[in-house]
C-alpha positions as CSV (number, residue, x, y, z in Angstrom):
1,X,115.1,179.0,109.5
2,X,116.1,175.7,111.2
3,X,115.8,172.1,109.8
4,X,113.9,171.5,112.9
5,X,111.4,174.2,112.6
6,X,110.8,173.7,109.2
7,X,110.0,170.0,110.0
8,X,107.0,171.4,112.7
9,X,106.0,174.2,110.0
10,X,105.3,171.0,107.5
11,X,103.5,168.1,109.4
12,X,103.1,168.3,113.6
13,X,105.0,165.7,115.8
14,X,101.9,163.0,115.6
15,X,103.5,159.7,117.5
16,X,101.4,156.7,116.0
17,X,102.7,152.9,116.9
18,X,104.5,150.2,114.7
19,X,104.6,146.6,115.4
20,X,107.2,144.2,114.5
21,X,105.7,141.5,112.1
22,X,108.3,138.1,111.9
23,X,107.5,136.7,108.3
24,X,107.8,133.0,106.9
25,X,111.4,132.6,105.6
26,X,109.7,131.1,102.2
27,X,112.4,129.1,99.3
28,X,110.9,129.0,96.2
29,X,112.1,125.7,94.6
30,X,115.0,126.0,91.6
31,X,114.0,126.3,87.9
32,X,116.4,124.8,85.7
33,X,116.3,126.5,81.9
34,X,116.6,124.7,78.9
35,X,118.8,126.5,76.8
36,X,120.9,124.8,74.2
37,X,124.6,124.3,74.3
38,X,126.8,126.5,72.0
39,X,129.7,125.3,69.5
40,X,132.1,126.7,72.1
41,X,130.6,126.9,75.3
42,X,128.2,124.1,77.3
43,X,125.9,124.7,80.3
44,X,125.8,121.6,83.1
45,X,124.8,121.7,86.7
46,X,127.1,124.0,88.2
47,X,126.1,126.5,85.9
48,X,122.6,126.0,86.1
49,X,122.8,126.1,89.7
50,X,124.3,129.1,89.7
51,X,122.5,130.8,87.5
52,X,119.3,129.9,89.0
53,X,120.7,130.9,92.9
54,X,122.0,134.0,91.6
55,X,118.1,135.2,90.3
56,X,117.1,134.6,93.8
57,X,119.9,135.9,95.8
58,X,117.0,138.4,97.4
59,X,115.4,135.9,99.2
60,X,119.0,135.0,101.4
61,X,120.8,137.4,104.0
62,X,124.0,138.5,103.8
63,X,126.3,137.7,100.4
64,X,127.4,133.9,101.3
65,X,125.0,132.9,98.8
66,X,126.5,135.4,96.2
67,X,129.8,133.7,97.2
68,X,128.4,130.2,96.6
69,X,127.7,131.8,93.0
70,X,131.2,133.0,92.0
71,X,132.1,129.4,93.4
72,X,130.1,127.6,91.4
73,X,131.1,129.1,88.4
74,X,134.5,129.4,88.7
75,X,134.2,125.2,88.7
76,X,132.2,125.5,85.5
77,X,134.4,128.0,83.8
78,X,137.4,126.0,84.3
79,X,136.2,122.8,82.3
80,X,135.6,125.7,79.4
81,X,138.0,126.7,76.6
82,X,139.0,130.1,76.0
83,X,136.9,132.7,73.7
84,X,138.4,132.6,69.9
85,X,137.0,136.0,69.6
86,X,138.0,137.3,72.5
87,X,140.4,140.2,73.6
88,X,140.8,142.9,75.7
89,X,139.1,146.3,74.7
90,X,141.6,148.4,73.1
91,X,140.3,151.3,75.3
92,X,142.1,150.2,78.4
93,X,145.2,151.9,77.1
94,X,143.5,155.2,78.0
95,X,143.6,154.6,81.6
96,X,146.2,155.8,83.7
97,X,149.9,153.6,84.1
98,X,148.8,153.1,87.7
99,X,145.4,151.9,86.9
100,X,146.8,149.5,83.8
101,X,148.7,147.9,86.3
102,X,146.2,146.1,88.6
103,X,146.1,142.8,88.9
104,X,142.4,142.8,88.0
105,X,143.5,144.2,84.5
106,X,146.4,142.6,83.6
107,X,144.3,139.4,84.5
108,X,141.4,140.1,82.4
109,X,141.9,136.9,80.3
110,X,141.9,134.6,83.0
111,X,139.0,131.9,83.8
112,X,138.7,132.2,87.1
113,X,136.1,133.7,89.6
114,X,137.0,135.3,92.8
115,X,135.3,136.5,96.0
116,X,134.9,140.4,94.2
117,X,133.0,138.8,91.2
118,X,130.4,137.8,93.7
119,X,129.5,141.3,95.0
120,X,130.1,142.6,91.2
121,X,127.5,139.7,89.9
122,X,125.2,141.3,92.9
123,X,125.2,144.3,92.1
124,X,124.4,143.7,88.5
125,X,121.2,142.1,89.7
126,X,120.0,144.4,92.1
127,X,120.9,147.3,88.3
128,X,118.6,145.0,86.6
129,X,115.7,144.7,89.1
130,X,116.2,148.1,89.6
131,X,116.2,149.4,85.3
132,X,113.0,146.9,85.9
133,X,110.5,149.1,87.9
134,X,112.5,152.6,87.9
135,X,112.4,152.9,83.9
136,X,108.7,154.3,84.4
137,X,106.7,153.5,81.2
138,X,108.2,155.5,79.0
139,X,109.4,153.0,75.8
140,X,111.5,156.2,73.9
141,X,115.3,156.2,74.8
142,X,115.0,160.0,76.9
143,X,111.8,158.9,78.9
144,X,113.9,155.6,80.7
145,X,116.7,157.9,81.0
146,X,115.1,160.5,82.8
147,X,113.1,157.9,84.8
148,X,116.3,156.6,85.9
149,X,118.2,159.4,86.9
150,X,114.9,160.4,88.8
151,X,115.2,157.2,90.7
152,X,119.2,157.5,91.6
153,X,118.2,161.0,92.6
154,X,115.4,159.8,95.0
155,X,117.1,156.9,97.0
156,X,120.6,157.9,96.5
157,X,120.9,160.7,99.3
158,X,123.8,162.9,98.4
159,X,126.0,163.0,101.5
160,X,127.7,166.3,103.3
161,X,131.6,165.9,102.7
162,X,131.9,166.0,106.8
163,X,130.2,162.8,107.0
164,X,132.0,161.1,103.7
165,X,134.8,158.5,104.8
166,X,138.0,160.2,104.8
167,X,141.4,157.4,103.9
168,X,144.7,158.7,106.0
169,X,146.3,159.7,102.9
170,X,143.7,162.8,102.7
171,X,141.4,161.1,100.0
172,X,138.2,160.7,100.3
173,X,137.1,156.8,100.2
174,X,135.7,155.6,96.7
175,X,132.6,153.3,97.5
176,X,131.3,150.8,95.0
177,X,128.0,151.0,93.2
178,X,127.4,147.6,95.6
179,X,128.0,149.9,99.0
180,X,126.2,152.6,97.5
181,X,122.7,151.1,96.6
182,X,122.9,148.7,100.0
183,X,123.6,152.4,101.9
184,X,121.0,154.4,99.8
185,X,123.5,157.3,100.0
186,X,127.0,158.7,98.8
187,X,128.5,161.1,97.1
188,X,127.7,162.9,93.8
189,X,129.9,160.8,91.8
190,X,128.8,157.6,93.3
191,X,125.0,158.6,92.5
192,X,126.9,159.1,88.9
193,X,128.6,155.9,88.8
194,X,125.5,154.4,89.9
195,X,123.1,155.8,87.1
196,X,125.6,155.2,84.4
197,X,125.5,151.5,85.2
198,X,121.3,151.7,85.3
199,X,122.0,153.1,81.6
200,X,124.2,150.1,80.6
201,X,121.5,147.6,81.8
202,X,118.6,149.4,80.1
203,X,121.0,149.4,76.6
204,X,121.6,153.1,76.9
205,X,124.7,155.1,75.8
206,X,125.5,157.2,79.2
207,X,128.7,158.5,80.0
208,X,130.8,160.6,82.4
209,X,131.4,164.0,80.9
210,X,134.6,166.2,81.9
211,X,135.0,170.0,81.7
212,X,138.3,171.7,81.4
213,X,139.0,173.7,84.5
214,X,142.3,174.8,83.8
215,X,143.4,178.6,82.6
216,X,143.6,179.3,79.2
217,X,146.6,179.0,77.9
218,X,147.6,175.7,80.5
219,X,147.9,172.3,80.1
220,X,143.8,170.6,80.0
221,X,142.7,169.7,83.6
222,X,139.7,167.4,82.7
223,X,137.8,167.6,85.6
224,X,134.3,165.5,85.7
225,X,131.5,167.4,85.8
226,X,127.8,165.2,84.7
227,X,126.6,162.4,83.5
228,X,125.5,162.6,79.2
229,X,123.6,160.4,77.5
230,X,123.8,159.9,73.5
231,X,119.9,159.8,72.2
232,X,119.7,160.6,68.8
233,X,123.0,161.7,67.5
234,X,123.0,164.7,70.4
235,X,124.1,164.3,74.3
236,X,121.7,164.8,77.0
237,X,122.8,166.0,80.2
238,X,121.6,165.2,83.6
239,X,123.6,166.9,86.5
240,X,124.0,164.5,89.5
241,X,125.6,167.0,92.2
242,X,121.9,169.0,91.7
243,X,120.0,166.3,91.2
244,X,117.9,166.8,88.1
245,X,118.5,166.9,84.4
246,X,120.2,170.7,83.0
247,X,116.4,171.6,81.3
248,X,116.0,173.0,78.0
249,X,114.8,176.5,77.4
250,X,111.0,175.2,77.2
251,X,112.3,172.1,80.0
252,X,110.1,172.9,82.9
253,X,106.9,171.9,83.5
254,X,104.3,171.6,86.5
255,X,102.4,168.3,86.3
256,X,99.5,167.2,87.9
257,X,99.9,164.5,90.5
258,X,103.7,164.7,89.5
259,X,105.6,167.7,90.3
260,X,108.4,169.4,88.6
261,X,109.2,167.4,85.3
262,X,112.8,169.1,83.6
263,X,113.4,167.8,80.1
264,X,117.0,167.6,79.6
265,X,119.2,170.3,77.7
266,X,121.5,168.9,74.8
267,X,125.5,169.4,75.4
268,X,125.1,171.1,72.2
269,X,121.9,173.8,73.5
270,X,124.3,174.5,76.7
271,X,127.4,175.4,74.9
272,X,125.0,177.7,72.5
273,X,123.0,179.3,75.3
274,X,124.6,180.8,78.3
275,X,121.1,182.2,80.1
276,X,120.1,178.0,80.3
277,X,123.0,177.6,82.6
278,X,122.3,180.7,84.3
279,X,119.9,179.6,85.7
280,X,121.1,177.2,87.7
281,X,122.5,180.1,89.8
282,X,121.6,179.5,93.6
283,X,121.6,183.3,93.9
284,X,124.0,185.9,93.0
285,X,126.7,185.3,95.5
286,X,126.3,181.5,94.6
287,X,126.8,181.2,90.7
288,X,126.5,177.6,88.8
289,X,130.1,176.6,88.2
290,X,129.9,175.7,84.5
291,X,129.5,178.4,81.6
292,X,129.2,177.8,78.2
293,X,132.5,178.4,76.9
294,X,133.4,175.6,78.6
295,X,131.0,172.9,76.8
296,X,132.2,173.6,73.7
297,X,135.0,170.8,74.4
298,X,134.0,167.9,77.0
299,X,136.1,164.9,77.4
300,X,133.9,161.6,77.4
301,X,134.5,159.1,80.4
302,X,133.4,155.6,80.0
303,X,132.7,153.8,82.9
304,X,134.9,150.7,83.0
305,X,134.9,148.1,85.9
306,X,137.5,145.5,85.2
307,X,134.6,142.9,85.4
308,X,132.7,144.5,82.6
309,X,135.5,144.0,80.6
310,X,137.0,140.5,81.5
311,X,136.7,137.1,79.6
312,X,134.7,135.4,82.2
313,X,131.5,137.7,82.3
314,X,131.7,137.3,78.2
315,X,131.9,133.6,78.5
316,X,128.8,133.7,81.2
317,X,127.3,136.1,79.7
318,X,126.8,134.1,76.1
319,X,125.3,131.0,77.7
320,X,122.6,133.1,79.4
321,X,119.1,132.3,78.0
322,X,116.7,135.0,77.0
323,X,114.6,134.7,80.3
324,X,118.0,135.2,82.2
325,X,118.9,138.7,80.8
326,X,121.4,140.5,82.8
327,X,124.3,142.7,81.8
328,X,127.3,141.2,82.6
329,X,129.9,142.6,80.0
330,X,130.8,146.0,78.5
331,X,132.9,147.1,74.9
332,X,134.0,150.3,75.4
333,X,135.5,151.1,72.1
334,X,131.7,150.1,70.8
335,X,130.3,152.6,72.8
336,X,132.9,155.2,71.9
337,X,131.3,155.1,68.5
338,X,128.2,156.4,69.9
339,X,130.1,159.6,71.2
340,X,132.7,160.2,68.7
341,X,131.9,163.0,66.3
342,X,128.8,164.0,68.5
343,X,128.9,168.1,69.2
344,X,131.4,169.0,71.6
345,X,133.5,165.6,71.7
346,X,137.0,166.4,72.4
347,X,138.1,162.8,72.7
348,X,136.9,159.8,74.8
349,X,138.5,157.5,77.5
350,X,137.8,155.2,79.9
351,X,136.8,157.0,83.1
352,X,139.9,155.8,86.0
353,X,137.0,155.9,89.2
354,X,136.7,152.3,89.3
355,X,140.6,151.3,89.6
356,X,141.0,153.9,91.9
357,X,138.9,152.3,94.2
358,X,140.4,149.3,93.1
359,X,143.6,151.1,94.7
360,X,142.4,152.4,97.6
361,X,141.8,149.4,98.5
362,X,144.7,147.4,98.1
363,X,146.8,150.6,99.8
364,X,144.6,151.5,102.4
365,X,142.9,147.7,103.0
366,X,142.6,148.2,106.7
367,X,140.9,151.3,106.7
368,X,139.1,150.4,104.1
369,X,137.8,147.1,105.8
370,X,137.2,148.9,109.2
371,X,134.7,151.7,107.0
372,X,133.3,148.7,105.2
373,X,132.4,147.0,108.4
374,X,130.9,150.0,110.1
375,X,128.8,150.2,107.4
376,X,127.2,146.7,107.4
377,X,126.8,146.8,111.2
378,X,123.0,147.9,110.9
379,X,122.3,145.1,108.1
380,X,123.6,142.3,110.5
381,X,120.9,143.0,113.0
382,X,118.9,139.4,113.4
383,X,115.9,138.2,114.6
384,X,115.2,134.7,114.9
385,X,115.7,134.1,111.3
386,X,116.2,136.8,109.5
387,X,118.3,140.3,108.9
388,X,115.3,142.4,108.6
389,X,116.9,145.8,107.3
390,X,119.3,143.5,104.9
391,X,116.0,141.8,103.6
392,X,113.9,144.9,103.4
393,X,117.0,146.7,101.3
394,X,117.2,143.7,98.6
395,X,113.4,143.7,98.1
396,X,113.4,147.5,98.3
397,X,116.3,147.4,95.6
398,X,113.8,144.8,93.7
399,X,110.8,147.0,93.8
400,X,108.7,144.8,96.0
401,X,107.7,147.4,98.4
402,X,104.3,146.3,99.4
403,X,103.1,143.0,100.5
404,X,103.5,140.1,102.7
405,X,106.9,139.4,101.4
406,X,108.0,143.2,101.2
407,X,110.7,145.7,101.3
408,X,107.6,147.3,103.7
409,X,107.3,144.2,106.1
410,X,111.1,143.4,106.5
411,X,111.6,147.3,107.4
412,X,109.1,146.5,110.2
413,X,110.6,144.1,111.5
414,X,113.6,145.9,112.0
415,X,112.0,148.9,113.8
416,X,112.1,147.1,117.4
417,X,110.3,148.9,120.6
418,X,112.7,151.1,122.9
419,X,111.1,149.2,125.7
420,X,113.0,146.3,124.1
421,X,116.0,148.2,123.5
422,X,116.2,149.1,127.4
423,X,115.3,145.4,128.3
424,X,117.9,143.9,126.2
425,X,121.1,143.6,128.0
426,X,123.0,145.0,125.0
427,X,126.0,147.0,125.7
428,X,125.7,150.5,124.3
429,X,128.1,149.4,120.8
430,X,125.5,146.6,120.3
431,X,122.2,148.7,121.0
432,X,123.4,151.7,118.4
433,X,123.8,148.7,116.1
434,X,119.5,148.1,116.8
435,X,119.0,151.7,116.4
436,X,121.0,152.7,113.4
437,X,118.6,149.8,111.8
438,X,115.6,151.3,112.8
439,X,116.6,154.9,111.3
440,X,117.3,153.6,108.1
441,X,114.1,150.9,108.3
442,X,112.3,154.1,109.0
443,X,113.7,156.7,106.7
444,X,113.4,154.1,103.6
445,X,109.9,152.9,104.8
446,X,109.1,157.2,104.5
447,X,110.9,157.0,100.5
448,X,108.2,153.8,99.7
449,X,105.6,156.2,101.0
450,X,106.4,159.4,99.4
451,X,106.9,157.2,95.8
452,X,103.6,155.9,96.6
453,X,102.2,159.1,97.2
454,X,101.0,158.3,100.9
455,X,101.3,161.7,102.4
456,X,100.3,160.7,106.4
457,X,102.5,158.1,106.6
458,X,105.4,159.6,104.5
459,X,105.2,162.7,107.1
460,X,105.1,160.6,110.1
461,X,108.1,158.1,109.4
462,X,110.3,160.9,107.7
463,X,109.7,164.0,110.4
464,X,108.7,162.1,113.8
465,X,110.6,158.7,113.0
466,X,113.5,159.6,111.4
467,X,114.3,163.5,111.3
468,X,113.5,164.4,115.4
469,X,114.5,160.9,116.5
470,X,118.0,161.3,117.0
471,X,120.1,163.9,117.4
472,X,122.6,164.1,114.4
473,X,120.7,161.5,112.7
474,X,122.6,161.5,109.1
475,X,118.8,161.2,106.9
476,X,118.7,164.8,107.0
477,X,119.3,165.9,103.5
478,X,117.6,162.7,102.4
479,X,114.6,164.0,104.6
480,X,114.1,167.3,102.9
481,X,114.2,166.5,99.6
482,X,111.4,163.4,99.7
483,X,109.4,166.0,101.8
484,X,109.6,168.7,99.0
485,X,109.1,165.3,96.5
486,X,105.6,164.5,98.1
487,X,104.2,168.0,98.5
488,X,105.6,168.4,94.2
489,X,103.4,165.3,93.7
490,X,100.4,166.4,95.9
491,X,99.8,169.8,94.4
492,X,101.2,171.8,97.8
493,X,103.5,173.9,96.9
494,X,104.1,175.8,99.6
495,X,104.9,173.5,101.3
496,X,107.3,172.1,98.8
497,X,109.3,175.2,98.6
498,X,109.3,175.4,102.3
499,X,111.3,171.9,102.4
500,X,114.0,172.4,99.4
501,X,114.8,176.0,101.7
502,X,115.2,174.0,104.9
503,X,118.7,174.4,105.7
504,X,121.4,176.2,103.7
505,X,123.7,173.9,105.2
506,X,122.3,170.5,103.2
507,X,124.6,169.0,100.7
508,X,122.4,169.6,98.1
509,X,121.4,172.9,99.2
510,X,121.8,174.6,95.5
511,X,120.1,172.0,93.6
512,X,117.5,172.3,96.2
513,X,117.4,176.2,96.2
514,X,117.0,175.9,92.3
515,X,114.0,173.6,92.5
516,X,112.1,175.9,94.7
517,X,112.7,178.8,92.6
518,X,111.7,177.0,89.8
519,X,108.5,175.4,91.3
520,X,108.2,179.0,93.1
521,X,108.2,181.0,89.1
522,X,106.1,178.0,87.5
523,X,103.3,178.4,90.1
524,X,103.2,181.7,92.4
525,X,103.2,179.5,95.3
526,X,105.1,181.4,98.4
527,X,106.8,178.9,101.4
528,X,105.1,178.6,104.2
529,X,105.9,181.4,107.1
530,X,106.8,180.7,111.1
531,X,104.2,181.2,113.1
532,X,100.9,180.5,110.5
533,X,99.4,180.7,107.5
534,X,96.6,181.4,105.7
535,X,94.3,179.2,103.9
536,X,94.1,181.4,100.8
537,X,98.2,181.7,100.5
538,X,99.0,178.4,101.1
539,X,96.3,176.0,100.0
540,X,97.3,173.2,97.8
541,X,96.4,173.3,93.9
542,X,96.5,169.9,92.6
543,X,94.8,167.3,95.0
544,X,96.4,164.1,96.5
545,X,96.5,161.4,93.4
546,X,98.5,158.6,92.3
547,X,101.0,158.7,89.6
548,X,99.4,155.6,87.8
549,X,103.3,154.1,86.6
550,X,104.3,153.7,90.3
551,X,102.7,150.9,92.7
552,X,99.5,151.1,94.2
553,X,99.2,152.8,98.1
554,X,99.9,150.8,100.9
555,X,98.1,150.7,103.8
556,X,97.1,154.1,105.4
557,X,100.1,154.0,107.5
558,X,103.3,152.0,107.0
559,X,104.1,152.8,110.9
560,X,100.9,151.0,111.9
561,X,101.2,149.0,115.2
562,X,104.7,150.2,116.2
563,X,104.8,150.3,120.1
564,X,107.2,153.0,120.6
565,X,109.6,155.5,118.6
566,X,113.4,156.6,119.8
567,X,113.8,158.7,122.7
568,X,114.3,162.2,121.7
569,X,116.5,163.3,124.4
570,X,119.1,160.6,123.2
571,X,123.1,162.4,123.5
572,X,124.5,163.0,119.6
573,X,127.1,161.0,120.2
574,X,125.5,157.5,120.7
575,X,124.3,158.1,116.7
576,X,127.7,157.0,115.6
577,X,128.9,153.4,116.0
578,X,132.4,152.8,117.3
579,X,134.0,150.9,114.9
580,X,134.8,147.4,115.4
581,X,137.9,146.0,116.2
582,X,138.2,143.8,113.2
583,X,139.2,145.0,109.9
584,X,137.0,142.4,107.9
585,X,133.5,143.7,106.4
C-alpha cells in the first residue's frame, strides 16, 4: 500500500486556511543574581551578563548572541586563576590516538572560550529546557528516562540513509546534538547522542552500549548497538534505531488516552531470555539483529564532548547559582563507577563519536560548511523583524508551544501564502528557501498537535500540509509515526496500525512494523482496508482525552486563518535547495 493512500485511507484532503500573525519582538529586562564569591573563583559584570543573556538566548535569532556569551566569558575567565583541583579525566586515555590528538583535547586546561563553546553552551540550554517539560511527572529514575527517550523518539525523525549527508571520503557526516535538535531529525545515533545528553542533565547514568559483531574466535569488533541506563544496580535498555525501550516480558501495556507504554527490559533479562528479543523480529525474513549470546558481554561507551570535560565549563560551572542550574561539565571515570561490575560489563570507555565529528570537520571543513549552510537556509527566512521558523524552533525546543509568544505563533508566521510566494520576485534558490520553512513550520506545528492530542488539526497540517504538499517532501517517516502516535493516544487503533504499515520503505520501518504488531496482539484491532470500512471493525475504543502531564489543547486548529497551502503539482526537484556558493554556515 502506498504512503499516499494510506494518508487518504486515515484523514481526507480537507484544505482549511492559516494566516500569518507578526508578534511584538518583546526583551525582558536582565536579572542580575546574587550569588556569593568563592575562595577561588569571583563573579563580576561580564559574568553576570553572560550568564543572564545566555538564559534568554530564545528570545534572539540566530547564535550572535550565543557568540556574545562565549565572548563575554572568555574576558571573565581570563582575570581567573586556574582550578587547584582540577585535571583531566583519566578516561581520555581510552579514546583512540587520532581522537587524543585534537587540539580541543590536548587544550583542555586552557582558559579560554572560543566560537564552538557558544553553540556547545546552546545546546546545553536548549537539553535543560528540554529535561524541563519532556521528563513527564514521573519523580523515580525509569519514569524520566523513559519520558525522555519518548521525547527524542517523537521530534527526532530518524532519517533514510539516502537522504543522510554523505563527506567525499565515503563517510557519512557526524552532526552535532546542536544540528540535530535545530533539524528535528538525524540518524539513529544522533537521536542516541542526543538522549544520552537529556540523561546527563536530568542526573541520570545513560550510556552507549556496544555488542561484539565479530566471529567467534576473532579479534572483538565493538560495534554500538543502544543506549543503557544504570537504575538500581541493573542496566535498562532503550533501543534508538526502533524507537522504544527493548520491553520486559510483562513490558507492554495499552493505556487509556496514552497508547502503547513498553517498560524497559534489563541488559541482564535480554542476555537471560532469548524469546524477549525475538520479538522484535519484523517478520521472519526480517529478524532483530541482536540475540542473547551476544549481551552477555557489552562494552560501555561514555559520551565525552571535549567541553564536558575541559577546565573552563568546571570553572563556570562552580560559580553558577542554584536558580542558574545547567550542566556544563562531565567526570567520566565517576560515571564509570556506576557501570563497572553491573551484569554484562565487559569494560567501559569513552565513546570516540564526538571527536570524530570533531575530525570530520577539520578534514572535510568545506564540505562540511557547505552541508551546514544548506541546512540553516530555511531558519534564515525573515520577516520584518524576526526569523520565524528559527524562533518557533527555540521556543518549540523550550516547550512553549502555545501562546502569544509561542513555538505555535512563530511557526505561523513562517507559513507565508503561495499567492505571496508567486508575487515575490524571488528567484527559484530564494523561494525553495520560503518553502522548505513552511514544510518544517507545518510538519512541527502537526508534532505540537499530536502531543497535545488535537486530532483535526494534527491530521490537517501533517497529511494536507506537509505529507501531499510537495513531492519528495523529506517529513515522511516523521509523518507516519506521529500519525500512528495520535490514533495510540486517541483509542483508534486501526487506524494506528494502518500508519506504522505505511511504507516498507521508511527508515524506521521495523520499529514501526513491531509497534503495530504489538498494538495489533494487545488489542484485536485490524488496519484499516482500501476502499472502506466498517463501523463495527474499525471503531475507536478509547475516546479522544488529554494526557493530563502534557500542555493543555490549543485552539481547534493550529492552521487557522492560513490563506493558501503549497501547490501540489510542484516538480520533485525544486524540494531540494542548491547549495550556496559559500562554504560558511
Amino acid at each position: 500500500m502506498s504512503f499516499r493512500i494510506v494518508l487518504l485511507l486515515i484523514a481526507g484532503v480537507v484544505p482549511l486556511v492559516l494566516g500569518c500573525p507578526k508578534p511584538a519582538n518583546k526583551l525582558e529586562q536582565p536579572q542580575t543574581t546574587n550569588a556569593g564569591q568563592t575562595a577561588a573563583l569571583h563573579r563580576d559584570e561580564l559574568f553576570e551578563i553572560a550568564i543572564d543573556t545566555l538564559n534568554r538566548l530564545y528570545q534572539f535569532d540566530g547564535t550572535d548572541m550565543a557568540i556574545q556569551v562565549a565572548d563575554r566569558l572568555d574576558q571573565w575567565i581570563r582575570t581567573q586563576k586556574p582550578l587547584q583541583d582540577w585535571e583531566p579525566d583519566p578516561l581520555i586515555e581510552t579514546l583512540p590516538p587520532e581522537a587524543r590528538e585534537l587540539p580541543e583535547l590536548k587544550n583542555l586546561a586552557e582558559l579560554h572560550f572560543t566560537r564552538e563553546d557558544a553553540f556547545f553552551l546552546q545546546t546545553a540550554v536548549w537539553l535543560r529546557d528540554i529535561a524541563a517539560w519532556a521528563r513527564g511527572d514521573g519523580v523515580d529514575e525509569l519514569s524520566r528516562a523513559q519520558a525522555l527517550f519518548d521525547w527524542v523518539v517523537f521530534h527526532i525523525q530518524l532519517d533514510p540513509l539516502d537522504r543522510s549527508p554523505q563527506l567525499s571520503n565515503g563517510e557519512l557526516l557526524v552532526r552535532t546534538p546542536w544540528q540535530t535538535l535545530l533539524l528535528g531529525h538525524g540518524s539513529a545515533t544522533a537521536r542516541a547522542w542526543v538522549y544520552l545528553l537529556l540523561c546527563r542533565q536530568e542526573g541520570l547514568d545513560a550510556a552507549m552500549l556496544a555488542v561484539n559483531v565479530a566471529a567467534e574466535g576473532q579479534e572483538p569488533r565493538w560495534e554500538p548497538w543502544a543506549v543503557g541506563v544504570a537504575i538500581g544496580g541493573e542496566i535498562y535498555v532503550f533501543e534508538p534505531s526502533l524507537g522504544f525501550p527493548i520491553p520486559a516480558g510483562d513490558g507492554l501495556q495499552m493505556v487509556p488516552k496514552r497508547g502503547l507504554e513498553v517498560k524497559p527490559a534489563t541488559l541482564r533479562e535480554l542476555a537471560e531470555n532469548e524469546s524477549l528479543l525475538r520479538r522484535l523480529d519484523a517478520d521472519p525474513r526480517n529478524p532483530y539483529r541482536v540475540k542473547s549470546s551476544m549481551l552477555r558481554s557489552v562494552q560501555v561507551l561514555l559520551e565525552g564532548s571535549a567541553a564536558y570535560l575541559s577546565q573552563r565549563m568546571e570553572m563556570v560551572t562552580r560559580m553558577l547559582a542554584g536558580g542558574e542550574s545547567l550542566v556544563l561539565t562531565a567526570h567520566p571515570s565517576d560515571e564509570a563507577a556506576a557501570f563497572r561490575g553491573l551484569f554484562g560489563v565487559h569494560d567501559v570507555s569513552l565513546w570516540s563519536l564526538p571527536q570524530r565529528a570533531s575530525i570530520q570537520r577539520q578534514a572535510f571543513a568545506p564540505e562540511v560548511n557547505r552541508y551546514q549552510a544548506m541546512d540553516m537556509l530555511p531558519f534564515m527566512v525573515q520577516t520584518e523583524t524576526m526569523m520565524p521558523l528559527w524562533r518557533g524552533r527555540v521556543l518549540h525546543l523550550k516547550g512553549d508551544l502555545l501562546g502569544e509568544e509561542s513555538a505555535t505563533t512563530y511557526y505561523q508566521s513562517a507559513r507565508p501564502a503561495q499567492r505571496f510566494l508567486d508575487s515575490s520576485g524571488m528567484n527559484s534558490a530564494q523561494e525553495m528557501m520560503y518553502i522548505q520553512a513552511k514544510l518544517n513550520a507545518s510538519y512541527w506545528l502537526g508534532l505540537i498537535s499530536v502531543w497535545t492530542g488535537n486530532r483535526k488539526s494534527a491530521e490537517d497540517l501533517l497529511i494536507n500540509r506537509t505529507a501531499l504538499s510537495v513531492p519528495g517532501q523529506p517529513w515522511e517517516p516523521g509523518v507516519a509515526y506521529a500519525l500512528g502516535r495520535l490514533n495510540e493516544k486517541l483509542g483508534d487503533y486501526p487506524r494506528a496500525i494502518t500508519a506504522y504499515r505505511a511504507d516498507v520503505h521508511l527508515p524506521s520501518r521495523f520499529g514501526n512494523l513491531v509497534r503495530a504488531r504489538w498494538i495489533e496482539e494487545l488489542t484485536g484491532a485490524k488496519p484499516l482496508k482500501v476502499g472502506g470500512e466498517t463501523e463495527s471493525d474499525n471503531k475507536p475504543q478509547e475516546a479522544p482525552a488529554d494526557n493530563e502531564s502534557r500542555p493543555k489543547d490549543p485552539p481547534e486548529d493550529l492552521s487557522k486563518d492560513q490563506p493558501e497551502d503549497l501547490p501540489k503539482d510542484r516538480p520533485e526537484e525544486r524540494n531540494r535547495v542548491n547549495p550556496p556558493d559559500s562554504t560558511e554556515p
